[in-house]
C-alpha positions as CSV (number, residue, x, y, z in Angstrom):
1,X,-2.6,-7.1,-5.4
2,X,-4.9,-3.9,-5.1
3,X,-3.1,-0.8,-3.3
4,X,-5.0,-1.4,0.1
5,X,-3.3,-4.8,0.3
6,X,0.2,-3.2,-0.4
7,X,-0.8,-0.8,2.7
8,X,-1.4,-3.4,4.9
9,X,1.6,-5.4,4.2
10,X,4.0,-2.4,4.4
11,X,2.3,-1.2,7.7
12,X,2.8,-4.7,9.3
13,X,6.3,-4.7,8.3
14,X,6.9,-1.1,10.3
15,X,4.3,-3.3,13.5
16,X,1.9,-0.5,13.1
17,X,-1.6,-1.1,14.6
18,X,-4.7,0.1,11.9
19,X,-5.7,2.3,15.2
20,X,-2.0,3.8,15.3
21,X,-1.6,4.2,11.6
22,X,-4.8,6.1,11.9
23,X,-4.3,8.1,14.6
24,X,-0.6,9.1,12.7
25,X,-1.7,10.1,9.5
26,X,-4.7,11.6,11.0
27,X,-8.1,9.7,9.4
28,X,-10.4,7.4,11.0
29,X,-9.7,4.0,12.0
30,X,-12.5,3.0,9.8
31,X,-11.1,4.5,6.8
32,X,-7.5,2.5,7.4
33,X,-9.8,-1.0,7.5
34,X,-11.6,0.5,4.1
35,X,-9.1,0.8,2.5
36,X,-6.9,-1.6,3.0
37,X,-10.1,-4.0,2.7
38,X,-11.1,-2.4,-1.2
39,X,-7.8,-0.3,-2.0
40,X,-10.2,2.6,-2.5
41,X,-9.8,5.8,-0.7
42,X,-9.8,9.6,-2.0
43,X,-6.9,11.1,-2.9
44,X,-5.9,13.1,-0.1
45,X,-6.7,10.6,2.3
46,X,-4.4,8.2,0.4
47,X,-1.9,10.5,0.4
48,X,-1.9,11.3,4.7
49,X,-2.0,7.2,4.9
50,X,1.2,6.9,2.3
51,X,3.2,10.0,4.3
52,X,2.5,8.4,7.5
53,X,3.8,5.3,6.4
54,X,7.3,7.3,4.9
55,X,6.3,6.4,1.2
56,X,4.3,7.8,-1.8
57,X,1.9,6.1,-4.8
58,X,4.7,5.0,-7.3
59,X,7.3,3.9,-4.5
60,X,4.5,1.9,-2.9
61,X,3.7,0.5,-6.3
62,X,7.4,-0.6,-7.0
63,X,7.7,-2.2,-3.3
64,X,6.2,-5.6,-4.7
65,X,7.9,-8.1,-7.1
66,X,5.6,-11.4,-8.0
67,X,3.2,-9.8,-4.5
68,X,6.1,-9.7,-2.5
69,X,7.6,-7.0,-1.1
70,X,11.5,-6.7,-2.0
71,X,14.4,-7.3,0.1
72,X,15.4,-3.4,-0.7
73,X,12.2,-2.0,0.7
74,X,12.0,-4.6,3.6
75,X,15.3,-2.8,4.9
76,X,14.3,1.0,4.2
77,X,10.6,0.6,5.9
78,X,11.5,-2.3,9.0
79,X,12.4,0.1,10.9
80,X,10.0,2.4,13.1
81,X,11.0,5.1,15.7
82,X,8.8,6.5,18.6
83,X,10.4,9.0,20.5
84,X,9.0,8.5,24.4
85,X,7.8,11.2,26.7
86,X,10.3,12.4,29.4
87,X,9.2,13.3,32.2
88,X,11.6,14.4,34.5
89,X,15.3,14.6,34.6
90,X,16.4,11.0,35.7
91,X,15.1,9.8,32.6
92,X,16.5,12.0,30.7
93,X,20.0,11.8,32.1
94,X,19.7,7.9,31.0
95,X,19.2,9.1,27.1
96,X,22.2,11.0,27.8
97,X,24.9,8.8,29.6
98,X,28.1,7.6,27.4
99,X,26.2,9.0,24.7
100,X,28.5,10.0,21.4
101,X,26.7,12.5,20.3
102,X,23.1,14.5,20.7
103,X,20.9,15.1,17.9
104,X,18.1,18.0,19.2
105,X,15.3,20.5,18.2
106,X,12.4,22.2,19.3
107,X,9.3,22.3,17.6
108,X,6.1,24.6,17.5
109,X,7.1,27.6,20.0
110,X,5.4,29.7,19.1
111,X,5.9,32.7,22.0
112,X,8.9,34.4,22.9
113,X,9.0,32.6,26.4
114,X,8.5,29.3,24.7
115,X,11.6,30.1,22.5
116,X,13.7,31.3,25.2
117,X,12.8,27.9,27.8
118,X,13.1,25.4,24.8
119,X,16.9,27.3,24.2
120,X,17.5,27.3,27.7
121,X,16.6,23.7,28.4
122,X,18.6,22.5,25.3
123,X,21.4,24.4,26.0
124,X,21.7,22.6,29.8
125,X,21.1,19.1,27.7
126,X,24.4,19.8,25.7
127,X,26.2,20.7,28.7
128,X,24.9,17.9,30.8
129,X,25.6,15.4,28.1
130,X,29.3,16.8,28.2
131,X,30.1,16.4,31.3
132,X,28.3,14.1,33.0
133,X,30.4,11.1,33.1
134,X,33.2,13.1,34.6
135,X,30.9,14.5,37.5
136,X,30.2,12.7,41.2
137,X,27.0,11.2,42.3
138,X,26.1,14.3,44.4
139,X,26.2,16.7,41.2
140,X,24.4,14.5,39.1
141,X,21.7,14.7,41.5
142,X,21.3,18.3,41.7
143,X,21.4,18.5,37.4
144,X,18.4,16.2,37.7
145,X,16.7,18.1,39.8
146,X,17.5,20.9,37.5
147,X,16.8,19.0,33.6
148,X,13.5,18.1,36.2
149,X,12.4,22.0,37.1
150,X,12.8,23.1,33.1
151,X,10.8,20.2,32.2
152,X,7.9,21.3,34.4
153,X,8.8,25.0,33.0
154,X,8.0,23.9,29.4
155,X,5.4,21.5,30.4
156,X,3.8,24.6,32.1
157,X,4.4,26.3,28.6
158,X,2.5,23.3,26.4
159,X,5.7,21.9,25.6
160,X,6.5,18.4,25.7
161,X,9.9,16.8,26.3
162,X,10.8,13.6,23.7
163,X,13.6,11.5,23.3
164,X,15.5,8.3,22.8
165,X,19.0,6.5,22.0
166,X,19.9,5.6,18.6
167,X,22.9,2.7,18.2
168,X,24.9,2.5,14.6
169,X,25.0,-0.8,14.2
170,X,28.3,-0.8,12.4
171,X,30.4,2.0,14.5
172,X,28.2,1.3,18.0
173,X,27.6,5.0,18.1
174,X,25.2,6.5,20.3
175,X,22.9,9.1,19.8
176,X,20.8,11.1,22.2
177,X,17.8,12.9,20.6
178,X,15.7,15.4,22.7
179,X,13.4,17.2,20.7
180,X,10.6,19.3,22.4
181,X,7.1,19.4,20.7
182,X,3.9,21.0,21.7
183,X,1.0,18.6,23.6
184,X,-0.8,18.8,20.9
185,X,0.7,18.0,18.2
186,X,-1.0,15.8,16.0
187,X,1.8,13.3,15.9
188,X,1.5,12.6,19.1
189,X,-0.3,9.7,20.2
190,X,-2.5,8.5,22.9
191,X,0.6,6.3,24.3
192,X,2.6,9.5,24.7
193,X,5.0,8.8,21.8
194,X,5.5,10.6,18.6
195,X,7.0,8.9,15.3
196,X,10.2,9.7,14.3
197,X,10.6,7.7,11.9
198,X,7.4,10.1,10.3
199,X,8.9,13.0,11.2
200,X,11.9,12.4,9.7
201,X,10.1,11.3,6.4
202,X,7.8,14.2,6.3
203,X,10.5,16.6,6.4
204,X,12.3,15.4,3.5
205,X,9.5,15.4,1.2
206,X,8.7,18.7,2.0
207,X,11.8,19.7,0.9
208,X,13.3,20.8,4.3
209,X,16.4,20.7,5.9
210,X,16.7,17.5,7.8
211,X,17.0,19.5,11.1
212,X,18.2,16.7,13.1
213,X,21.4,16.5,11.1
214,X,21.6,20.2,11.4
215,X,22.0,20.1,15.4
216,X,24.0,17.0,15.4
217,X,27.2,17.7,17.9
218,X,29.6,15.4,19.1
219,X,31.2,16.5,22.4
220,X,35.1,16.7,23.1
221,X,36.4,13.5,23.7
């Protein structure tokens, strides 16, 4: 089984289209049918297809026993996360409710008001997430309309509001992640949703802090 095949098996298995793993690792859609046709591709397109997928060469070539891929690597790459587009603050509030705990950052603010709006707004997430099981109906009204106006604030900024719940299956945890992102970042896809799962990836092979884990709080209970 040539490489390309390996691609296309592993990028099923994460129910990616050859149009969305293209548009993630940033090549053509062509090239993803290419190659996954002749397992022949240059180098540093190989590599953007193999980051986008969260693997590298040799792992990729140790996936497959007897041209099938192994239970171990069916659990680590099965899973895909896209973070959805929020666009005002009653859907955010519904990441947030009974949540456990929040998982946040901010990416590519690159001004001193974009700083200052994507602290601001994260700040209010925190709080909101603390209290707002313990507030009435009226209040939760008026901090939607609040999360709502420092949405548009950043949006009017170039800055994009993601998120999503996350469920451990074993504890039943949940985690809200907000992370803010500039519109036009390349992860970012024409659905509105950018891959987490990537993201998460690409920062550990880069040798960066997981950031996600750094800004991980879980609120007085």
């Amino acid at each position: 089984m040539h490489i390309g095949l390996k691609i296309k098996q592993l990028r099923k298995l994460k129910l990616l289209t050859q149009a969305q793993l293209a548009e993630i690792s940033g090549v053509s859609e062509r090239t993803i049918r290419r190659l996954e046709l002749t397992g022949v591709a240059e180098s540093t397109t190989l590599k953007l297809v193999l980051t986008a997928l969260g693997t590298n060469l040799e792992e990729l070539e140790n996936m497959f026993k007897d041209e099938t891929l192994t239970e171990e690597s069916k659990e680590k790459h099965g899973h895909i996360r896209f973070l959805q587009k929020i666009e005002n603050g009653r859907e955010l509030t519904r990441i947030l409710s009974n949540a456990h705990q929040l998982g946040y950052d901010y990416h590519d603010c690159n001004t001193q008001e974009q700083v200052e709006l994507a602290q601001v707004f994260l700040t209010t997430v925190a709080d909101v997430m603390d209290i707002w099981d313990m507030m009435e109906i009226g209040r939760k009204f008026e901090l939607e309309n609040e999360l709502s106006e420092q949405i548009k604030q950043l949006e009017q900024q170039g800055l994009w509001v993601f998120g999503d719940r996350i469920i451990n299956k074993e504890t039943q945890w949940v985690t809200a992640i907000v992370e803010i992102y500039s519109k036009n970042n390349p992860l970012i896809n024409t659905s509105s949703l950018i891959n987490y799962s990537t993201i998460r990836q690409l920062n550990l092979q880069v040798g960066k802090q997981l950031r996600f884990f750094r800004f991980l709080i879980t609120p007085f209970i």
